[in-house]
N, C-alpha and C positions, 0 to 999 in steps of 0.2 A: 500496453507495456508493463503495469504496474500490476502486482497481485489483485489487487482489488479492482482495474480497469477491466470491464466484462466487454464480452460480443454485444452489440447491438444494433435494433434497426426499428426503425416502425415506416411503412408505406404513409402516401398520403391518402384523405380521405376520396375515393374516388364515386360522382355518382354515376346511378345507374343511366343505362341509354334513354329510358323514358323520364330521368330526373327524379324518382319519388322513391323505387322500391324499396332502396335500401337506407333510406335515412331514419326511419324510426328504429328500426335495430340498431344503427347506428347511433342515436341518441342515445336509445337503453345501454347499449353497453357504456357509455362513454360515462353515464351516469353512476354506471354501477361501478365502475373504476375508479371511479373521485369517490365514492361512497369506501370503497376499501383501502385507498390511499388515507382516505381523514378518520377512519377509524383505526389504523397502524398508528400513525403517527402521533394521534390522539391517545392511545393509549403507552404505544410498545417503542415511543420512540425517547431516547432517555435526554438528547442535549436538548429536548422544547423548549423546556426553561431557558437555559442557557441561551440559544437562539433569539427567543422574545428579547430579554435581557440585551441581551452584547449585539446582535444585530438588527433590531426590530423587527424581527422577522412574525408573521400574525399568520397560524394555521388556517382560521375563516377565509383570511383575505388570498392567501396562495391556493385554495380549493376551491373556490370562486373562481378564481381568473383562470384557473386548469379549466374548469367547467365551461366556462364561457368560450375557451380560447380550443373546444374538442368538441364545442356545437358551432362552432362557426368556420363557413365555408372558404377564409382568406387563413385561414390556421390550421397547418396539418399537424395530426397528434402527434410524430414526434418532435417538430418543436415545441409545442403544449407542455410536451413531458418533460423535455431539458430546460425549459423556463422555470417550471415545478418544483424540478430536482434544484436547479443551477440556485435559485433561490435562497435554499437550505446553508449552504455557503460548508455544505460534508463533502469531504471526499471519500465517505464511505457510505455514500446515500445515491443512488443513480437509477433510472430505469435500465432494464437488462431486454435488447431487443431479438425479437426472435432469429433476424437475419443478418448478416453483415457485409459488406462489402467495401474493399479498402484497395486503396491506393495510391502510391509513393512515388520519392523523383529518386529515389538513389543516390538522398547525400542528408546530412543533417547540418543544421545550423546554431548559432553561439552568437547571442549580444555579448560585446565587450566595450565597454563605456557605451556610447551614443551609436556604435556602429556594430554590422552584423557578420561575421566572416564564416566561412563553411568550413565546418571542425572535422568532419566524416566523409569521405566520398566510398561508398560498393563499390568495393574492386572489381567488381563483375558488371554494374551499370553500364550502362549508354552515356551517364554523364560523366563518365570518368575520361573522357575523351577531348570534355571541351572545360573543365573545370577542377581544380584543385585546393589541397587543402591549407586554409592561410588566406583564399580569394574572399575581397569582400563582395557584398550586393547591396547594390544597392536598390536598385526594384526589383520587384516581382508580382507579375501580372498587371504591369501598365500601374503599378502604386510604388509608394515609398513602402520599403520592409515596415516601417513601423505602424503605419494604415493597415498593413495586412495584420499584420499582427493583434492591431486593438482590435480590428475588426473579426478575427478568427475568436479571441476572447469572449466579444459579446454571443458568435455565434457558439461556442463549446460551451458557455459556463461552467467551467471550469475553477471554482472561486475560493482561495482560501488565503495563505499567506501569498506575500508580491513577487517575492523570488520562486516559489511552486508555479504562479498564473503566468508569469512572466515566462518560464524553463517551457513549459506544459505545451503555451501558444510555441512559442520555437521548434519544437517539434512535432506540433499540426501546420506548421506552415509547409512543410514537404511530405506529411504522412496525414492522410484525409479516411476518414471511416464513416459510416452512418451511423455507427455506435455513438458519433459526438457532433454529428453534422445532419442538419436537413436533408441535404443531397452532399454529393459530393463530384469532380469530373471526371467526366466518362474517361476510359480506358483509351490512352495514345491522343488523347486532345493534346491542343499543344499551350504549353506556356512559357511566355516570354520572361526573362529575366536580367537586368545588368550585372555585371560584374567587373570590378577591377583590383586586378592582378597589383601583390604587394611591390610597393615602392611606386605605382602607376598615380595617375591621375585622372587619367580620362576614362570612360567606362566603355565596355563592350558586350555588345547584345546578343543572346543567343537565345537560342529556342531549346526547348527540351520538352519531353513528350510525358503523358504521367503511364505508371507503372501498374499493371494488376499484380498488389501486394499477396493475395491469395496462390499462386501461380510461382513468384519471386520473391518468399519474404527476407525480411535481411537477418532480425533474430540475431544468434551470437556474434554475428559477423559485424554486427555495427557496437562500436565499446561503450555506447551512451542508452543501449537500448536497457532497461530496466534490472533483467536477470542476467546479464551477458558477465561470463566467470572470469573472462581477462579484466573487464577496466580500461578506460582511458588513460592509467596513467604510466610509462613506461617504470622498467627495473628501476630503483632506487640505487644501487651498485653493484658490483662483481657478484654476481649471484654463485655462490660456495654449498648448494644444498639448495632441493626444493623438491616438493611434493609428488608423487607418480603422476601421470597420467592418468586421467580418467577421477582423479580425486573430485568428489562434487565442492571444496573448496581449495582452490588453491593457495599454497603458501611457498614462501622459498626464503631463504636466509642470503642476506647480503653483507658487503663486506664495505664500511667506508670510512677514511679515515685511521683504518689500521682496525678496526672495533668491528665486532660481527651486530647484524640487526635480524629484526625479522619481519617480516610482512605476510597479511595473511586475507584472502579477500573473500568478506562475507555478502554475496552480490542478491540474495536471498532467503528468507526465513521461511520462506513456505514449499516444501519438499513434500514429499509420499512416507508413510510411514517407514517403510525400508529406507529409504536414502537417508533420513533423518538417522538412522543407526551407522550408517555406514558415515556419515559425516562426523559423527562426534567420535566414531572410532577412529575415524583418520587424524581428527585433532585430538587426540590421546598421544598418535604418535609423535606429531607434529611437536607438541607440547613436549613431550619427551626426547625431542632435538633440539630443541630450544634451550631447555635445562641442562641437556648433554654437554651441549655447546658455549654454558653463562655468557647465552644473549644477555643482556640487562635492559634493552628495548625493544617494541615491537612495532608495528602498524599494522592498524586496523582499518582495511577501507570497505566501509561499507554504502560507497557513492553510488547513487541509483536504485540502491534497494526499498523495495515499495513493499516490505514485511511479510507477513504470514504466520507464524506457530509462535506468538513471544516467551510462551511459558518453553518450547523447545529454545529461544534464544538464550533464557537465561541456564538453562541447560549449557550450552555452552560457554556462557559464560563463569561458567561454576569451572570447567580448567582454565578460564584467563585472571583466576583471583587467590590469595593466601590470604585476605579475611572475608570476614562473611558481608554480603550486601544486603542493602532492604529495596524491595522490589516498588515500583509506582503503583497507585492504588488505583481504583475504580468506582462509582457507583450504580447501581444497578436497580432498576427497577422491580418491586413487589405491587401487583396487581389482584388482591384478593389472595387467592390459595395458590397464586401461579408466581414464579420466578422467571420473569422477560429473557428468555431466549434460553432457558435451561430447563423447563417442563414445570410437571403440575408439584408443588410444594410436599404433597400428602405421599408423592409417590418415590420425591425426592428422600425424604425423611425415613422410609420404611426403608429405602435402600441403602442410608449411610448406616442404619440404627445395627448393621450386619459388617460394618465396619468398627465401631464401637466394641464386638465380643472380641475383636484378633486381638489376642497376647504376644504371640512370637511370631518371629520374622517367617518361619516356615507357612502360618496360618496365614502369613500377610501376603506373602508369595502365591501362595495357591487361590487366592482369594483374585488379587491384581492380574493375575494369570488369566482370569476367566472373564474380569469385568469390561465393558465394552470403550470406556475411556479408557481405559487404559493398554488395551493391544491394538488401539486405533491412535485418536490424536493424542494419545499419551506415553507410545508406547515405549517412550524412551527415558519415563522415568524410573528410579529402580524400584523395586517392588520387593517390598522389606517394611517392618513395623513404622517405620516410622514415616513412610510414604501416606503409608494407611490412617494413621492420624491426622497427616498433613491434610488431608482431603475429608475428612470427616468434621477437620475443623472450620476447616473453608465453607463447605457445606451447611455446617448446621447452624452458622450464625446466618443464614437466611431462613431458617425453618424456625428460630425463636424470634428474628425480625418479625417473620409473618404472625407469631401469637402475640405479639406484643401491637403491632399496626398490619391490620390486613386489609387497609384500604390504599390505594394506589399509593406510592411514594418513592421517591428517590431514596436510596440506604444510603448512612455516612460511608465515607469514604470504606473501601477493604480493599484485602489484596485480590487476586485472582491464583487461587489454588496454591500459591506459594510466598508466605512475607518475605521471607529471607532467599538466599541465595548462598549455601554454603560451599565453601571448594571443595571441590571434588576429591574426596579419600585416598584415591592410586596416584594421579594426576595430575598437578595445575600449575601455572604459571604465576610467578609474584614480582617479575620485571615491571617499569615503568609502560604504559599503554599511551599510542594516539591515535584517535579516532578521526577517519576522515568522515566527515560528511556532506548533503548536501542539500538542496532544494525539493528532490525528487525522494526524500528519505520520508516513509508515512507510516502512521500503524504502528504495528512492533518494529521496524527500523527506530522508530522514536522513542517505544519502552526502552529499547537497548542504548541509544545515546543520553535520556536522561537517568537513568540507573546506573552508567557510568561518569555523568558528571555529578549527578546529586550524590556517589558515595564518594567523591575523590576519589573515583579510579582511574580517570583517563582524563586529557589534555583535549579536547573537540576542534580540531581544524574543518574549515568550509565556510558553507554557507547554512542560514538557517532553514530548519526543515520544515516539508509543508504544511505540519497540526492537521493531522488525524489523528486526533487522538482517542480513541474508540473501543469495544470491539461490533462486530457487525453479523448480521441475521441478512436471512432475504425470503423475501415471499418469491415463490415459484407455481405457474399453473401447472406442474408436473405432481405439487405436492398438497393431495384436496385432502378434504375431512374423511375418515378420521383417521387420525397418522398410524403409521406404522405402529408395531410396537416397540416397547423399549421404555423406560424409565424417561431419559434424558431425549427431551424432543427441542433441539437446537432451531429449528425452523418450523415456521409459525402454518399449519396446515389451512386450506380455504374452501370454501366450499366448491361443489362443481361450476354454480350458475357464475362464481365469480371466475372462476379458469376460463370458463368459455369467454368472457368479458374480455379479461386480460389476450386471447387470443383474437379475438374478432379485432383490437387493438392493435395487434401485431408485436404487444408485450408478452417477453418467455415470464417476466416479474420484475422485480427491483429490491434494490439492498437499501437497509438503514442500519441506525447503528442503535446500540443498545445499552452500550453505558458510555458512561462521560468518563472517562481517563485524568487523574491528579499526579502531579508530582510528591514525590516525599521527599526530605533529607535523611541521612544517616540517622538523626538521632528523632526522626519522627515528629518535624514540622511542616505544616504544608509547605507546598511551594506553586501552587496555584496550577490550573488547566492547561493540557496542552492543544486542545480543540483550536483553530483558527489562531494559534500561537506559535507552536512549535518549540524546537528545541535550540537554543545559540549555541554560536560556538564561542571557544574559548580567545579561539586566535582566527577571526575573519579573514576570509581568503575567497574571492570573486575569480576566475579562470581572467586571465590577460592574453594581450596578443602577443609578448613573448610566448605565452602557456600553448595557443594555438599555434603558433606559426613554429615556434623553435624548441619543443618538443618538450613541453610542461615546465620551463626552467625553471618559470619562476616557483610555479608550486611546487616541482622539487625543491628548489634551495631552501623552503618557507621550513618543510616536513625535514628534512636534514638537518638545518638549525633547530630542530625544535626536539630530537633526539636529545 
């Protein structure tokens, strides 16, 4: 569901018919996979500290019990692997399995206080038949929902903040993968479930069948699912104005109270190079109706977004602002001559030192035009002198980091390719903002909600978000020694014997993360981690069963008073 949520799978370990053949490959590889897991993380992985620290978490002792738990015949590698992973307590840290297979009931679910009600049903399911939205349950599968639930927890490890582990399990208790599951049930098994219907008391048992999600998936059609461009939460008022069709973010102006508002819904930060151009071009327009119109408010829902491009987010946000912002920081690992997940120091350095000669915007132009950051994951910054410094600057205080300390170390805090955040030139918005968020917000969903409440720019409604705060790398057995070329080698190359490893294992690879993510204030005081933290809101707001049953009231009234 979530940008950073991959495909997975790993088989169990099976032996041969004569019991013997295949277990010493089997060992070796299983060895040489804890051998390239403990040397990533030992090296390239930046929250270690952190983690010793704040969760006792001990790299020996979690490579041990992987080791132990992928030579031994009652432990299939991939739960080995989600014990491994689940440990690290990242959500940007996961085995990536080669294969997947998933399946659904065609409804999703919602804790509201002590009880669980069904917020979603597929208009298209089988269960739409026997079940609607508003119904509580109270079991499923012969348990109390909440037995399911802890117990889907310990089997996902899925672990960070309460309200992320708590959201996460609610929606694996109807949607099962191998990506997050040992096994998961077969295709049309049946499972039982109680329910009872609002104002009821007594409960009523029905059977429902599971779904090959492969075949059926639900994707935009369900408003809770991750990248989905509507949202869960209806119009706000007389909608007077709104966006074409086909826009990759929706927005529309509403009218209430006699006053025009605006809403605008940013359901993902991780787009294709082209869509990223084509989004900020439509919120030029947008912005330019807004302004037409002296909205003086806006809303910003970016409920469910699980990130992607944050430096493209503040891109955006450069038309939601009329003064300038300071952007959250990072720290980043130097390991000798190498910069953790940005390539070799020496080759880094010769290529900004050609950034350095550009005097005019025309040289800077021609220069951006051709550079590989920048017609790729950059391409939407503008490419002008003063881009070219920006990135030269960014740059080169790691290549004088590395002469000053070239033995492994976390760097003080810095930004990532941009301190600031200035409004945009043609363009921008300088009305009051409120951000919705939620549980499910990680990543750069997170850059983007503390960058608007650490500068005073927005008013945060929701719940708090899951602390990913990162960015993230992944070994892949697609990508062996010696890399491609190119300057900037964002992903870390392996060798052959270790691919075959990862394959014999039934791993495509897995992600970590690479630097540790800091808060700043305006005026440039820390304000501590958002790893296993997250981001608060300003004005807490939990979904209720007015919210489910009677069509978001309450969170409307909440975001309406709060204009």
């Amino acid at each position: 569901m979530l940008s950073y949520v991959f495909s997975l799978i790993v088989f169990a370990i099976a032996m041969s018919i004569c019991g013997c053949a295949s277990v010493p490959h089997q060992v070796k590889s299983s060895s040489q996979v804890t051998a390239l897991i403990t040397n990533v993380f030992s090296t390239d992985y930046a929250p270690k500290e952190f983690k010793e620290r704040n969760s006792k978490w001990n790299l020996e002792a979690a490579t041990d019990l992987l080791q132990r738990h992928l030579e031994s015949s009652g432990t299939g590698p991939r739960s080995a692997f989600l014990e491994f992973f689940g440990s690290l307590k990242d959500l940007h840290s996961r085995p990536v399995f080669q294969k997947q297979n998933t399946v659904w009931l065609g409804f999703h679910v919602k804790r509201v206080g002590e009880r669980y009600l069904i917020a979603w049903v597929d208009p298209v399911s089988p269960a739409k038949r026997l079940i609607s939205v508003g119904d509580e349950i109270r079991q499923f599968d012969q348990k109390s929902v909440s037995q399911a639930i802890g117990e889907i927890q310990r089997q996902t490890r899925w672990f960070s903040t309460p309200a992320f582990e708590q959201s996460f399990a609610e929606w694996f208790l109807t949607f099962r993968s191998t990506s997050d599951f040992s096994e998961v049930p077969a295709v049309g098994r049946d499972v039982e479930i109680e329910i009872v219907k609002p104002g009821g008391n007594s409960g009523n048992r029905i059977v429902l069948q599971w779904i090959n999600e492969n075949e059926h998936p639900a994707s935009e059609r369900c408003p809770y699912w991750g990248k989905s461009k509507i949202g869960f939460l209806p119009a706000l008022g007389s909608v007077v104005w709104k966006s074409p069709e086909g826009s990759v973010y929706s927005s529309y102006i509403f009218r209430h109270g006699g006053k025009d508002y605006g809403y605008i819904r940013f359901q993902t930060y991780d787009l294709s190079s082209q869509r990223r151009l084509q989004a900020l071009s439509e919120l030029d327009n947008t912005v330019s109706e807004l302004n037409k119109r002296k909205v003086s408010s806006i809303v910003i829902d970016q409920t469910g977004n699980g990130g992607g491009n944050f430096v493209f987010g503040f891109a955006l946000l450069s038309r939601l602002t009329d003064k300038k912002m300071r952007t959250p920081l990072q720290r980043y690992i130097i390991d000798g001559r190498k910069l953790v997940g940005f390539g070799d120091i020496k080759a880094i350095e010769e290529d900004i030192q050609q950034f350095a000669k550009v005097k005019t915007d025309a040289e800077a132009s021609e220069m951006l035009a051709r550079h590989p950051l920048f017609t790729d994951n950059l391409n939407f910054i503008r490419k002008d002198l003063a881009s070219a410094k920006m990135f030269f600057n960014f740059m080169n205080y790691f290549v004088e980091e590395a002469k000053l300390n070239p033995s492994r170390h976390l760097t003080k805090p810095w930004h990532q390719v941009q301190e600031w955040i200035e409004p945009h030139p043609k363009v921008h918005y300088g009305g009051s903002i409120i951000l919705l968020i939620d549980e499910l917000n990680l990543s750069a969903a997170e850059f983007i909600a503390s960058t608007l409440q650490d500068n005073h720019r927005a008013k945060l409604i929701g719940v708090t978000t899951a602390g990913a705060g990162g960015d993230q790398r992944a070994i892949t057995m697609n990508l062996t020694c010696p890399n491609p070329s190119g300057v900037y080698q964002f992903n870390r190359c392996i060798s052959p014997e270790d691919a075959s490893s990862l394959k014999s294992m039934n791993l495509q690879g897995f992600t970590y993360t690479i630097t540790l993510g800091e808060r700043v204030s305006r005026d440039g005081k820390m304000k501590g981690p958002i790893e296993n933290v997250g981001v608060f809101p300003d004005i807490p707001h939990a979904l209720t069963e007015r919210d489910i049953r009677a069509n978001f009231r309450d969170y409307r009234k909440l975001i309406l008073n709060s204009l």
